[in-house]
PyMOL Python script that loads the backbone (N, CA, C, O; Angstrom):
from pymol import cmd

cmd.read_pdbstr("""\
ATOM      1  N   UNK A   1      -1.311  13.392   7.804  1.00  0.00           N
ATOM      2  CA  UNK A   1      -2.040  12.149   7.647  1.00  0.00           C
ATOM      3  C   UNK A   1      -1.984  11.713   6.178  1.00  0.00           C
ATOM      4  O   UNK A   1      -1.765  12.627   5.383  1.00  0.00           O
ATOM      5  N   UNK A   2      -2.129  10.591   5.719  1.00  0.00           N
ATOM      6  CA  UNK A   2      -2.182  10.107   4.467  1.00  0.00           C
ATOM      7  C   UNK A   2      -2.926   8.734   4.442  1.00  0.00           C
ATOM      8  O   UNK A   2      -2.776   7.643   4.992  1.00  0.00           O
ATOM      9  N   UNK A   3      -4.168   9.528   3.175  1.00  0.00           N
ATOM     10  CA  UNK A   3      -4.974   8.819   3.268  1.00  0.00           C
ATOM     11  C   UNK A   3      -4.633   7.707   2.483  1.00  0.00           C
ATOM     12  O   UNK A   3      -4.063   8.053   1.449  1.00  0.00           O
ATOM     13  N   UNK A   4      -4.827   6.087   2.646  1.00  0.00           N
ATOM     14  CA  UNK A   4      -5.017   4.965   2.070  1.00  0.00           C
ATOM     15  C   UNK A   4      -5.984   4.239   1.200  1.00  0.00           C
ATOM     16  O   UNK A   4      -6.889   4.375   2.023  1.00  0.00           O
ATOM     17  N   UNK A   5      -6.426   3.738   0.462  1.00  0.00           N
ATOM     18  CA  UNK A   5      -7.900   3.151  -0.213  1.00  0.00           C
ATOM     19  C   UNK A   5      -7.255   1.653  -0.884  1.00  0.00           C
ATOM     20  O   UNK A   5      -6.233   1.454  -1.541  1.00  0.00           O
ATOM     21  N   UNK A   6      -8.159   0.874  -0.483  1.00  0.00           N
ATOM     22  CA  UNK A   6      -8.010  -0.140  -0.758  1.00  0.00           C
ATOM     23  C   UNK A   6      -9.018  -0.727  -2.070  1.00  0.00           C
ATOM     24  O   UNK A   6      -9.920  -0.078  -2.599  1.00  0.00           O
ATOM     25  N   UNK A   7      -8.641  -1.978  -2.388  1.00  0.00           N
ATOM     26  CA  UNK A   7      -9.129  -2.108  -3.587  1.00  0.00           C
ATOM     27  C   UNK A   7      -9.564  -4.023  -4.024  1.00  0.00           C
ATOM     28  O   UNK A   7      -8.739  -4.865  -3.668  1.00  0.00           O
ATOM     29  N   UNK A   8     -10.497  -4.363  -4.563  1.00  0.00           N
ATOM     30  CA  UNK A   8     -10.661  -5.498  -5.156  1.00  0.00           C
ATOM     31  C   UNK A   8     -10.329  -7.052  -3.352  1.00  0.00           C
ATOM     32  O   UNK A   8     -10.698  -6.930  -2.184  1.00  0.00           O
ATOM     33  N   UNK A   9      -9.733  -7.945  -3.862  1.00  0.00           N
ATOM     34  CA  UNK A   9      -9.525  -8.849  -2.582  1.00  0.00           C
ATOM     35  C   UNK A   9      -8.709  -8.115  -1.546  1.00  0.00           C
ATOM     36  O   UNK A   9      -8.671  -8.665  -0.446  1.00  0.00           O
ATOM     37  N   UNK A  10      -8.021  -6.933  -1.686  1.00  0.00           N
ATOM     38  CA  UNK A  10      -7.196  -6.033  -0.360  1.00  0.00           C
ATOM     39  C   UNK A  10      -8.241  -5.691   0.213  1.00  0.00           C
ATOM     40  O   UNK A  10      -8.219  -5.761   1.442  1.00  0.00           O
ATOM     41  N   UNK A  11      -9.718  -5.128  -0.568  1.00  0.00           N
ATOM     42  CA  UNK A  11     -10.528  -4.460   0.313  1.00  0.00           C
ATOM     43  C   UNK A  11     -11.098  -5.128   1.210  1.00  0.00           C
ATOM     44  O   UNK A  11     -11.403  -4.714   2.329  1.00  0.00           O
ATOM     45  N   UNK A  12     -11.262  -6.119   0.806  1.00  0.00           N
ATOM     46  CA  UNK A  12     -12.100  -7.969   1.401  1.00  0.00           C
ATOM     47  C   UNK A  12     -11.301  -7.948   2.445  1.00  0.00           C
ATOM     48  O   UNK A  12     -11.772  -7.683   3.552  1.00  0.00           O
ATOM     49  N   UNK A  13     -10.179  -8.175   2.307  1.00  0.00           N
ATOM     50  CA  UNK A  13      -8.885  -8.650   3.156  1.00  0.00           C
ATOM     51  C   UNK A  13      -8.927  -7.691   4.291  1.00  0.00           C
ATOM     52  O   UNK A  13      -8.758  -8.188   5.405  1.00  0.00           O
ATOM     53  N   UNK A  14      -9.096  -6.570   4.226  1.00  0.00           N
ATOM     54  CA  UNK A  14      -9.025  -5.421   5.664  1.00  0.00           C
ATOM     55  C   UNK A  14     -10.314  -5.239   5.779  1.00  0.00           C
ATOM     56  O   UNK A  14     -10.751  -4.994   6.903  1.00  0.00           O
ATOM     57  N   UNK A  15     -10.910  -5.288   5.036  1.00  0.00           N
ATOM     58  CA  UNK A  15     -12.530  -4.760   5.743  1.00  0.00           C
ATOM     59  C   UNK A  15     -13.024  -3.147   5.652  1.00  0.00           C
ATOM     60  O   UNK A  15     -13.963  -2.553   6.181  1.00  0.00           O
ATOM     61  N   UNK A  16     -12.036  -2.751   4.807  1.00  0.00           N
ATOM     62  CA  UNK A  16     -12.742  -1.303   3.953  1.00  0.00           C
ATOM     63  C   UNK A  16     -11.871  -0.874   3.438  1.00  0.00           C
ATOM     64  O   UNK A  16     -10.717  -1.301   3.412  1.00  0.00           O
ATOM     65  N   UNK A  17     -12.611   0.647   2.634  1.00  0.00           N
ATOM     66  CA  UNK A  17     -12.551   0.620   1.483  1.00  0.00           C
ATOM     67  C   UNK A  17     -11.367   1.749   1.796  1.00  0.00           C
ATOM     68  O   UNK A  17     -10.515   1.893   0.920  1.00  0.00           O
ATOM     69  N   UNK A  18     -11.292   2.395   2.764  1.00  0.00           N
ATOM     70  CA  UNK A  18     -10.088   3.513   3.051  1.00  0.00           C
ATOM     71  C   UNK A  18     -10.442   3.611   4.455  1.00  0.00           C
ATOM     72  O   UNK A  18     -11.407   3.331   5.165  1.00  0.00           O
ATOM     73  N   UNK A  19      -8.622   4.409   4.649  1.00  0.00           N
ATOM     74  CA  UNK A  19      -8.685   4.362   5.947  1.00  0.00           C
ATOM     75  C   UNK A  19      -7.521   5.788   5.660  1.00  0.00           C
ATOM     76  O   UNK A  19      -7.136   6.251   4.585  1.00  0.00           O
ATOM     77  N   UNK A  20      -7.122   6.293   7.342  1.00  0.00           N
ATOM     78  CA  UNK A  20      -6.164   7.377   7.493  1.00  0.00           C
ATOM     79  C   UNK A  20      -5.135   6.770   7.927  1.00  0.00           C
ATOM     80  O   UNK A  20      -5.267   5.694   8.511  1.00  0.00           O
ATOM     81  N   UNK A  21      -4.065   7.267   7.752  1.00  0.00           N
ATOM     82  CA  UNK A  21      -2.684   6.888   8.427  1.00  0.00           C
ATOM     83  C   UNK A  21      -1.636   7.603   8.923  1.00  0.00           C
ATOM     84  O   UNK A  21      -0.965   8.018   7.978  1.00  0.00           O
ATOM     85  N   UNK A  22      -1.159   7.958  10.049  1.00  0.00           N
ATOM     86  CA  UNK A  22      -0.179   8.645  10.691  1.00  0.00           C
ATOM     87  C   UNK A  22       0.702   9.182   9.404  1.00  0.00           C
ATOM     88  O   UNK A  22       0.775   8.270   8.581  1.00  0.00           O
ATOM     89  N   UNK A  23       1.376  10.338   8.974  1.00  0.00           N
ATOM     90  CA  UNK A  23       2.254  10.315   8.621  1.00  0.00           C
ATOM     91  C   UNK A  23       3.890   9.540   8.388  1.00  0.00           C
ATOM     92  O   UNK A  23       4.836   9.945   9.063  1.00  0.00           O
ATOM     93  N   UNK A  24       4.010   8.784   7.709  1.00  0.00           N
ATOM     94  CA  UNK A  24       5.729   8.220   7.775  1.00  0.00           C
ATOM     95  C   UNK A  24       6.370   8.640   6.310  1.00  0.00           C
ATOM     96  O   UNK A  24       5.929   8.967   5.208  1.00  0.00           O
ATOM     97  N   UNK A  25       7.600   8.452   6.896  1.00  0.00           N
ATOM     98  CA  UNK A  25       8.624   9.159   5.424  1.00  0.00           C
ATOM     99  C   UNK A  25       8.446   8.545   4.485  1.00  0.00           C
ATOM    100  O   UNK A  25       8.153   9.205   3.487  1.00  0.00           O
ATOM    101  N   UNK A  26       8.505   7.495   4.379  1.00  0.00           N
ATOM    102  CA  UNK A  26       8.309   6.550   3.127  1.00  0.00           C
ATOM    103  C   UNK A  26       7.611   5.492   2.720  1.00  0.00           C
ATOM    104  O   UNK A  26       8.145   4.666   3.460  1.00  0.00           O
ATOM    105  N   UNK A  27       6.973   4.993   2.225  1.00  0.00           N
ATOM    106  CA  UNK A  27       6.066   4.455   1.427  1.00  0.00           C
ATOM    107  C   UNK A  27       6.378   3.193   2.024  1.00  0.00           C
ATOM    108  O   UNK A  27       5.296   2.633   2.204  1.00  0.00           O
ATOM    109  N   UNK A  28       7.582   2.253   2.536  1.00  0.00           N
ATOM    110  CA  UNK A  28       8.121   0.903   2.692  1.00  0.00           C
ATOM    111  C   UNK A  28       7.788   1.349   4.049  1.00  0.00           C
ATOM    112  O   UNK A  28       7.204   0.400   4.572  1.00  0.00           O
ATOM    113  N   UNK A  29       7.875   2.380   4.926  1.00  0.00           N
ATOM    114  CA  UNK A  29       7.523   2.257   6.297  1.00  0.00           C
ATOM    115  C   UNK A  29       5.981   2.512   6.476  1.00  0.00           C
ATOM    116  O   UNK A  29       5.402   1.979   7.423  1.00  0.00           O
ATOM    117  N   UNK A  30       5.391   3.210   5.704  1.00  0.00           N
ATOM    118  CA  UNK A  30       3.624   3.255   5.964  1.00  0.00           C
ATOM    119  C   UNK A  30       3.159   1.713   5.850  1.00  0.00           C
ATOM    120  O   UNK A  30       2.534   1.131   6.736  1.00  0.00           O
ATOM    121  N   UNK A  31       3.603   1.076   4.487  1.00  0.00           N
ATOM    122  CA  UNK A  31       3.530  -0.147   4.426  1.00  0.00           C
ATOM    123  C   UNK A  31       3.342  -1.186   5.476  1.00  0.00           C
ATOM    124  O   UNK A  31       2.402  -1.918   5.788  1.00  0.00           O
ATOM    125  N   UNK A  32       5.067  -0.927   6.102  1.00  0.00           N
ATOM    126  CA  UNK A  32       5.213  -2.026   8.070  1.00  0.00           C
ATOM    127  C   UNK A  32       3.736  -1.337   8.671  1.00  0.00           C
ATOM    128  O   UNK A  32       2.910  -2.172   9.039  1.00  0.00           O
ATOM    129  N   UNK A  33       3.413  -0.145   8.773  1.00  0.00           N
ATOM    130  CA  UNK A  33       2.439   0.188   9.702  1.00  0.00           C
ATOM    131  C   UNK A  33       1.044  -0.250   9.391  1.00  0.00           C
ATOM    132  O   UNK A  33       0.154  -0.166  10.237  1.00  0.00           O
ATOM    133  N   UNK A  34       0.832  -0.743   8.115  1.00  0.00           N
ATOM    134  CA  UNK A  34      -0.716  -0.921   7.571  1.00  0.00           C
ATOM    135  C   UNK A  34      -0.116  -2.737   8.013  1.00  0.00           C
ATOM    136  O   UNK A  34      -1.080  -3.235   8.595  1.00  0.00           O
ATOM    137  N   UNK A  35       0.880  -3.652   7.953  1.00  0.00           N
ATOM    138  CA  UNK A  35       1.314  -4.724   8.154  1.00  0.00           C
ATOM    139  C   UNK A  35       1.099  -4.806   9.452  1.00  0.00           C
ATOM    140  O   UNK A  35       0.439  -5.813   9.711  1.00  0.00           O
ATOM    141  N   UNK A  36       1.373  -4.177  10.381  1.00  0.00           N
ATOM    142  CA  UNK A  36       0.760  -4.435  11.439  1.00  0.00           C
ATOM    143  C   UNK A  36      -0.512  -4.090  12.346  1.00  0.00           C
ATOM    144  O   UNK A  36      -0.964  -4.693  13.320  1.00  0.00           O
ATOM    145  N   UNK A  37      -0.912  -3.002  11.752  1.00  0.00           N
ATOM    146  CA  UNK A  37      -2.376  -3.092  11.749  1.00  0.00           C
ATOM    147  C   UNK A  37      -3.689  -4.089  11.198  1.00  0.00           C
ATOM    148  O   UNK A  37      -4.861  -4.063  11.575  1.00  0.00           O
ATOM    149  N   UNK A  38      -3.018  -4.993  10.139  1.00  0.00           N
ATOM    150  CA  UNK A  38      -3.947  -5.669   9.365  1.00  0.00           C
ATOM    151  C   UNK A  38      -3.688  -7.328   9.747  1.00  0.00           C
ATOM    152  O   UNK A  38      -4.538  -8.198   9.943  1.00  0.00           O
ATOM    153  N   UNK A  39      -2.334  -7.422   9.774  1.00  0.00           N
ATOM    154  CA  UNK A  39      -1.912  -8.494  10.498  1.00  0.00           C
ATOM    155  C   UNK A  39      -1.455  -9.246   9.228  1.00  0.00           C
ATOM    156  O   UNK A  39      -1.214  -8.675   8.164  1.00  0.00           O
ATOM    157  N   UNK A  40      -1.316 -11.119   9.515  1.00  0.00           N
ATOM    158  CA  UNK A  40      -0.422 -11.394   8.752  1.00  0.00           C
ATOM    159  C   UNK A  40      -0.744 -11.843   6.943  1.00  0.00           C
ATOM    160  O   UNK A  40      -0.053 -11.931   5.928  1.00  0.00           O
ATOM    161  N   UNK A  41      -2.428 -12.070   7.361  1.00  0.00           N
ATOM    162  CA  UNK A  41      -2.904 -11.989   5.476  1.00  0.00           C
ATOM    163  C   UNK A  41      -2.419 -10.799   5.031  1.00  0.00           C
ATOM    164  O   UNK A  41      -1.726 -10.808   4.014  1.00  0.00           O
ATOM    165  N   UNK A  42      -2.632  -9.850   5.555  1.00  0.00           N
ATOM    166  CA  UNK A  42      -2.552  -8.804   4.508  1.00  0.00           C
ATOM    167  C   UNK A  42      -0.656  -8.496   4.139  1.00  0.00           C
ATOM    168  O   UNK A  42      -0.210  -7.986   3.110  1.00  0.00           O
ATOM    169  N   UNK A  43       0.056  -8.940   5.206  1.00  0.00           N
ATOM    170  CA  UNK A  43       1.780  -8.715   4.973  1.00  0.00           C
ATOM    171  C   UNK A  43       2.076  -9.856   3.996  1.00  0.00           C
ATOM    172  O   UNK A  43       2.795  -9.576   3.036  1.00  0.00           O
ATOM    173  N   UNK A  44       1.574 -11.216   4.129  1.00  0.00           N
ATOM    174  CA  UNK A  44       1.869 -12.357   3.356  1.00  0.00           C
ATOM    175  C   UNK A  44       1.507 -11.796   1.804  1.00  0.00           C
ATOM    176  O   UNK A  44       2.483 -11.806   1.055  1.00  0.00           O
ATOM    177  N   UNK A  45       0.524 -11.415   1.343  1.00  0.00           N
ATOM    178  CA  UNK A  45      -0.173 -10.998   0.265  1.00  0.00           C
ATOM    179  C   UNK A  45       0.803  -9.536   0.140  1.00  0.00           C
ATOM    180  O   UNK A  45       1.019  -9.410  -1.065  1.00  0.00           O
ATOM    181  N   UNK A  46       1.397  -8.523   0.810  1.00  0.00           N
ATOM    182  CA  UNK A  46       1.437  -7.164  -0.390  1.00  0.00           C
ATOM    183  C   UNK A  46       2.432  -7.150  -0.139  1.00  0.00           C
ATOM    184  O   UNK A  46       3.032  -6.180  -0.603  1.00  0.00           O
ATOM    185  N   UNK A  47       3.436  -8.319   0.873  1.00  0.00           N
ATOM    186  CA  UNK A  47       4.595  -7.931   1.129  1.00  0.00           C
ATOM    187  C   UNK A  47       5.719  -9.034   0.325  1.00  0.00           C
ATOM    188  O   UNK A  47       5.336 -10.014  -0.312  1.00  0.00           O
ATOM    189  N   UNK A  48       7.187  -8.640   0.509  1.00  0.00           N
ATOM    190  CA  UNK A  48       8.084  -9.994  -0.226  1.00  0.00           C
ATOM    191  C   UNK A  48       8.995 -10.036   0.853  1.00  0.00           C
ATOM    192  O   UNK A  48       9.483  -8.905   0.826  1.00  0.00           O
ATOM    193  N   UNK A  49       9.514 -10.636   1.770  1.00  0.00           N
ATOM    194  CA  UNK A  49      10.434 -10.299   2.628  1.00  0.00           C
ATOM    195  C   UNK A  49      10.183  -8.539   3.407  1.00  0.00           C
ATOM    196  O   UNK A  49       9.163  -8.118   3.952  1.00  0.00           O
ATOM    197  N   UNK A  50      11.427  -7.860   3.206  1.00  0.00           N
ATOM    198  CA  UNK A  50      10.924  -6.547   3.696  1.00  0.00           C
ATOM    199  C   UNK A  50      10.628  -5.417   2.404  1.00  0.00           C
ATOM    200  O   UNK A  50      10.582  -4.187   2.401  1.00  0.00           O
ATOM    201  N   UNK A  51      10.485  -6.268   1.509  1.00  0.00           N
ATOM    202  CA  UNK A  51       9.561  -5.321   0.383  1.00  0.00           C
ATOM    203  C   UNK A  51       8.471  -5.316  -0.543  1.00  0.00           C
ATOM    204  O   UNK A  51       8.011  -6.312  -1.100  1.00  0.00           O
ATOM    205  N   UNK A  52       8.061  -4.064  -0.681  1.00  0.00           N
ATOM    206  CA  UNK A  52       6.573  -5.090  -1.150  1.00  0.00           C
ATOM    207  C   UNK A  52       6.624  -5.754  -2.867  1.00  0.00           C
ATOM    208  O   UNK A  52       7.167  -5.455  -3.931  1.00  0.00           O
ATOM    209  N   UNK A  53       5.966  -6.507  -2.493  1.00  0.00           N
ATOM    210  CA  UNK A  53       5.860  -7.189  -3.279  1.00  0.00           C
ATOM    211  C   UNK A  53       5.325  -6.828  -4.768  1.00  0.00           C
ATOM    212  O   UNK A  53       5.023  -5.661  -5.020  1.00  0.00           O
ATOM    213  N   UNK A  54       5.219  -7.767  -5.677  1.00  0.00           N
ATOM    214  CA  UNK A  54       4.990  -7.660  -7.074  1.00  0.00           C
ATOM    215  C   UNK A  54       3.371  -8.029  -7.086  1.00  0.00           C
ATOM    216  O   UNK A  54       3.073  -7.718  -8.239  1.00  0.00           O
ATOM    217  N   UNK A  55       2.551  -8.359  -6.662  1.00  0.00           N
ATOM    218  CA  UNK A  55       1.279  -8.692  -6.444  1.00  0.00           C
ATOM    219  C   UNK A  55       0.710  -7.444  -6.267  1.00  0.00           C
ATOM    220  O   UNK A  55      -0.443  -7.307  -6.675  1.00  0.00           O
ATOM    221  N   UNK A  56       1.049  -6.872  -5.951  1.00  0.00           N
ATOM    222  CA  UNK A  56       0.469  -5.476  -5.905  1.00  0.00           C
ATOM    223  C   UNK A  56       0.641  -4.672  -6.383  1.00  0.00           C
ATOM    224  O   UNK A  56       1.625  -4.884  -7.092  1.00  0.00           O
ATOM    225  N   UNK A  57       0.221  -3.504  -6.536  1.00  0.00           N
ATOM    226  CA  UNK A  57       0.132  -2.259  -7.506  1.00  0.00           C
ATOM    227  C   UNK A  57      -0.104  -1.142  -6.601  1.00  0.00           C
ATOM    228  O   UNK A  57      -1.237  -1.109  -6.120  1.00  0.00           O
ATOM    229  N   UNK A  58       0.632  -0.302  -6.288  1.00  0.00           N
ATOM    230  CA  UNK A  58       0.820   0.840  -5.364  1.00  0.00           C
ATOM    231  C   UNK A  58       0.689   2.299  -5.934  1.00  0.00           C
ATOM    232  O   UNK A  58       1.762   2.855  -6.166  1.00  0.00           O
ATOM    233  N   UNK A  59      -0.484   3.020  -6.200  1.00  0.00           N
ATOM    234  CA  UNK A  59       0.112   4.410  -7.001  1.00  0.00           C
ATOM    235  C   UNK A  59      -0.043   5.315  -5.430  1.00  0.00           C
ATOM    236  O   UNK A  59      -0.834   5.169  -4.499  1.00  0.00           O
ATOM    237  N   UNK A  60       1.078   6.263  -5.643  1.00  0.00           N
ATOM    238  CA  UNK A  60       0.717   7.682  -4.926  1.00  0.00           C
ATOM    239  C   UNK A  60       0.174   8.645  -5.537  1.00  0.00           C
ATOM    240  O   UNK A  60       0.498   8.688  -6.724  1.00  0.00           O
ATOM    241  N   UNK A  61      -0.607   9.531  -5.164  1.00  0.00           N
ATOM    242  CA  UNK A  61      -1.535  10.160  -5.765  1.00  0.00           C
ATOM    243  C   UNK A  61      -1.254  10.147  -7.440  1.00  0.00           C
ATOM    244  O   UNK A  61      -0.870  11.026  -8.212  1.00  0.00           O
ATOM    245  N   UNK A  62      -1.597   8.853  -7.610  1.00  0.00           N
ATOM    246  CA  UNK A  62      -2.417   8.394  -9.174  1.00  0.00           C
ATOM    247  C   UNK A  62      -0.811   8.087  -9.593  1.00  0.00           C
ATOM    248  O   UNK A  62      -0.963   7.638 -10.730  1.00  0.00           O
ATOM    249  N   UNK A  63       0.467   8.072  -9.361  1.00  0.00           N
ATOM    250  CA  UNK A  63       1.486   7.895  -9.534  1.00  0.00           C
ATOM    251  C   UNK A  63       2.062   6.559  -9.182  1.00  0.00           C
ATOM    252  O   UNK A  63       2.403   6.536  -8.000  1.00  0.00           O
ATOM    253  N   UNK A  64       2.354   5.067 -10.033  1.00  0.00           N
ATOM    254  CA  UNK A  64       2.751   4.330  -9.832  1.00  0.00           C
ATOM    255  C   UNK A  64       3.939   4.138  -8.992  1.00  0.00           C
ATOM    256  O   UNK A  64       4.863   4.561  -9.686  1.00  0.00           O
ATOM    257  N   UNK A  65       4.395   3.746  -7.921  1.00  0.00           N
ATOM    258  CA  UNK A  65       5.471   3.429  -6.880  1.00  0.00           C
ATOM    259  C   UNK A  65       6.772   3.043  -8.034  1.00  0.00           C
ATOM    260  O   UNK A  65       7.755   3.782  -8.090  1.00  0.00           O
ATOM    261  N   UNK A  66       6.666   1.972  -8.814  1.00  0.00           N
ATOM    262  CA  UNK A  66       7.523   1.891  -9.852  1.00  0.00           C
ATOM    263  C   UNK A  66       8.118   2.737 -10.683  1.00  0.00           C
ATOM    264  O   UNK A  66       9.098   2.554 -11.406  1.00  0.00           O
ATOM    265  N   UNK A  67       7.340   3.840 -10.502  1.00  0.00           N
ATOM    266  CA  UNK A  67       7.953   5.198 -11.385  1.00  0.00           C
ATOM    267  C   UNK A  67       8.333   5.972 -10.740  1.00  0.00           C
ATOM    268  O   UNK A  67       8.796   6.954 -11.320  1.00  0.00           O
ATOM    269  N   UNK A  68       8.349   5.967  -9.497  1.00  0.00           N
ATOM    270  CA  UNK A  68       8.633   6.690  -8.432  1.00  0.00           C
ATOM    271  C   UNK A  68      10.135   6.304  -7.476  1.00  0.00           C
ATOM    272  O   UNK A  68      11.283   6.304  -7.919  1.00  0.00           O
ATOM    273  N   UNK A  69       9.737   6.020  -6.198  1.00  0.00           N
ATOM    274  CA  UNK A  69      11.075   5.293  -5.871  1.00  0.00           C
ATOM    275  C   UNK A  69      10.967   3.911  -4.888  1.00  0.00           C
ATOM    276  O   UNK A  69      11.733   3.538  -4.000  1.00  0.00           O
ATOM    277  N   UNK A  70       9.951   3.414  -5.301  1.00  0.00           N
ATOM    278  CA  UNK A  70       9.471   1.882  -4.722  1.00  0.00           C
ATOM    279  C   UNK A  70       9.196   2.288  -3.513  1.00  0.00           C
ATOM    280  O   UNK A  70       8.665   3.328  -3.124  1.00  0.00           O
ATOM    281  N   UNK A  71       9.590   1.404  -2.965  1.00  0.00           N
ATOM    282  CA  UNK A  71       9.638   1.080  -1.160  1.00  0.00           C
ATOM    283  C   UNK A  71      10.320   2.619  -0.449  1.00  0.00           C
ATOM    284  O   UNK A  71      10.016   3.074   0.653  1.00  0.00           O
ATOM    285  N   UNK A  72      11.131   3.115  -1.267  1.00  0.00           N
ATOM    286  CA  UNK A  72      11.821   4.443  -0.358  1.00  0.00           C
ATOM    287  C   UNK A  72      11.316   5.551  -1.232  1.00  0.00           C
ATOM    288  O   UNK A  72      12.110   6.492  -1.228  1.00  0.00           O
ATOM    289  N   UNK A  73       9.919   5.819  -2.221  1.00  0.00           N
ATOM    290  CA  UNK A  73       9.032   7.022  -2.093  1.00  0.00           C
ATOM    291  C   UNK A  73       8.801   8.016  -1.174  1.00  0.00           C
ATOM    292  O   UNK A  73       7.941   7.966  -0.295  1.00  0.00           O
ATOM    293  N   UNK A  74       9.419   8.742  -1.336  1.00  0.00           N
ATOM    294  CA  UNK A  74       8.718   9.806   0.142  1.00  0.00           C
ATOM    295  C   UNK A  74       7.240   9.770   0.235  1.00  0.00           C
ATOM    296  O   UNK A  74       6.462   9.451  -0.664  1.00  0.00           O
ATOM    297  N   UNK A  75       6.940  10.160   1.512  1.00  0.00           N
ATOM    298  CA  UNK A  75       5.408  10.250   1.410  1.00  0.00           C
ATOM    299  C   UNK A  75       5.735  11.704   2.350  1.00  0.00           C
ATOM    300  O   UNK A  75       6.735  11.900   3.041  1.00  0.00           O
ATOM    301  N   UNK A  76       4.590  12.616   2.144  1.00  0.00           N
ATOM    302  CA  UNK A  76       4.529  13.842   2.321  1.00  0.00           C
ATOM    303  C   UNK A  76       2.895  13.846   3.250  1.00  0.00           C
ATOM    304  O   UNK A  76       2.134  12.878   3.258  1.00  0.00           O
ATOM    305  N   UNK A  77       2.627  15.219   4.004  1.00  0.00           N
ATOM    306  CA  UNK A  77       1.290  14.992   4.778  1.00  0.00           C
ATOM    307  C   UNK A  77      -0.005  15.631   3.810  1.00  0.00           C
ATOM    308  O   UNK A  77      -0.073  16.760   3.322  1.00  0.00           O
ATOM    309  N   UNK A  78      -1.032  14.462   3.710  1.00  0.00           N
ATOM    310  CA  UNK A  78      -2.299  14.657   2.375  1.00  0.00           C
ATOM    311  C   UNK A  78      -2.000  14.014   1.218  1.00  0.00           C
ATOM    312  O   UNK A  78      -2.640  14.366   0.227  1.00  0.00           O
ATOM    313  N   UNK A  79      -1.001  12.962   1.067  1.00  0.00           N
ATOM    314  CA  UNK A  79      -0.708  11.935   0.106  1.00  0.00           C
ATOM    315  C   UNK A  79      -2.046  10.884   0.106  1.00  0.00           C
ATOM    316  O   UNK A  79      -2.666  10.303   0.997  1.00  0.00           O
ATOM    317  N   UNK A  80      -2.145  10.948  -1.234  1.00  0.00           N
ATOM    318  CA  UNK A  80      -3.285   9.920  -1.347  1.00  0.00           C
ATOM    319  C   UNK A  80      -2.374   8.638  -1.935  1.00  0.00           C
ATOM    320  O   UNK A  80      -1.627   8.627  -2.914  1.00  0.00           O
ATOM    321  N   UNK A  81      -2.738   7.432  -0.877  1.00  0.00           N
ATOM    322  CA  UNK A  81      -1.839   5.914  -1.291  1.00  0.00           C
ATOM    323  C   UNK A  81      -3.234   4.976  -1.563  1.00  0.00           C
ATOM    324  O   UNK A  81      -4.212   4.873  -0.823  1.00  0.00           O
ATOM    325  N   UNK A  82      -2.975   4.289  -2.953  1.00  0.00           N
ATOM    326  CA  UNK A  82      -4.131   3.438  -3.345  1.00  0.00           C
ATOM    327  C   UNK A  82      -3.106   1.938  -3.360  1.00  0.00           C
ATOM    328  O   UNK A  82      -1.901   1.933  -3.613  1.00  0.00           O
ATOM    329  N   UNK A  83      -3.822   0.909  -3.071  1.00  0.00           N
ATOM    330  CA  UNK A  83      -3.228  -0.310  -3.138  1.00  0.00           C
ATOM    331  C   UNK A  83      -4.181  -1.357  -4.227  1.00  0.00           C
ATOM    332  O   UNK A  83      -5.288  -1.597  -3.746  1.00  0.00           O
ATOM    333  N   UNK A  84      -4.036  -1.733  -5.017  1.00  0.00           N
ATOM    334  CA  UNK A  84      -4.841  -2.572  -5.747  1.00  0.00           C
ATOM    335  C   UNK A  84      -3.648  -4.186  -6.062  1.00  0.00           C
ATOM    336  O   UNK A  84      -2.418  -4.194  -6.111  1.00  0.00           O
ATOM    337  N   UNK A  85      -4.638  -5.383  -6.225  1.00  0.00           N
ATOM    338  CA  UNK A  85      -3.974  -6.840  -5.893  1.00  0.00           C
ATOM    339  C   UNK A  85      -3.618  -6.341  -7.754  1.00  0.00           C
ATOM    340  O   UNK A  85      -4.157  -5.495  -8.468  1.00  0.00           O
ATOM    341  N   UNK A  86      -2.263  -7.510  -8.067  1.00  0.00           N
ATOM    342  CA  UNK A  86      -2.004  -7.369  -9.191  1.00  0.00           C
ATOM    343  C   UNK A  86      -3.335  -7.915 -10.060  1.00  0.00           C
ATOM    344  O   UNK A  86      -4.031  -8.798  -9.558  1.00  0.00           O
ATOM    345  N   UNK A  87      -3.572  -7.518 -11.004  1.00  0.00           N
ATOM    346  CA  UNK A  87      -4.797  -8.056 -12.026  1.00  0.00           C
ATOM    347  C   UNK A  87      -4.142  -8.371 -13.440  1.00  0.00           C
ATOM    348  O   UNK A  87      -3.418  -7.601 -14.070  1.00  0.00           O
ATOM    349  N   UNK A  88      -4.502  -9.541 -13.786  1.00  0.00           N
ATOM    350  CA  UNK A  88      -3.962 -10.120 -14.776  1.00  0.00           C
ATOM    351  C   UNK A  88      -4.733 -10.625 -15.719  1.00  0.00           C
ATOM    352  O   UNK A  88      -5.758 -11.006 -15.153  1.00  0.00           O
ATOM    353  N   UNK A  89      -4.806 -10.864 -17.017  1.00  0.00           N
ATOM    354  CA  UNK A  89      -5.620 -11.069 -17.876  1.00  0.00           C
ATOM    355  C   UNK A  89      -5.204 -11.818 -19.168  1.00  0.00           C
ATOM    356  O   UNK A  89      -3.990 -11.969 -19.301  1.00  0.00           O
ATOM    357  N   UNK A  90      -5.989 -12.304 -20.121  1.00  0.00           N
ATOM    358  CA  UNK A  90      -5.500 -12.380 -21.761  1.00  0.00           C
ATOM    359  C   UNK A  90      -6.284 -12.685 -22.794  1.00  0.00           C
ATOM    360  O   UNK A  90      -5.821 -12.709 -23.934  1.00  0.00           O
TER     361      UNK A  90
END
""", "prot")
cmd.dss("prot")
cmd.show_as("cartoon", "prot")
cmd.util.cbc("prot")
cmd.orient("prot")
């Protein structure tokens, strides 16, 4: 299982604050599965076509997706996946 936590307008957007998720290999397929569980706000918002998008901020356990291997990250079983909306400032 691998747990999920959501964050800021994502949390608004699904309606809590974490949830569990079936095991999948990679980070771009847990993704399709939280996309169709949440429906199409939440794919329009974290997704770009079939990848996710730049609006968002993805770490695996505390590990940015960008430093990792994006969309084709392995995910392993007891992975902690946090999603936060991009936050911008100046």
């Amino acid at each position: 299982m691998i747990k999920v936590g959501f964050f800021a307008d994502i949390r608004t957007m699904v309606g809590t604050k974490e949830i569990t998720m079936p095991l999948r290999p990679t980070l771009g397929l847990l993704m399709e599965d939280l996309n169709s569980k949440f429906g199409k706000n939440f794919r329009d918002f974290c997704m770009d076509g079939d990848k996710i998008s730049k609006r968002v901020n993805i770490l695996v356990n505390g590990h940015h997706m960008l430093h990792l291997q994006k969309d084709d990250t392995p995910l392993k079983d007891g992975d902690d996946v946090r999603i936060f909306p991009l936050i911008g400032g100046g």
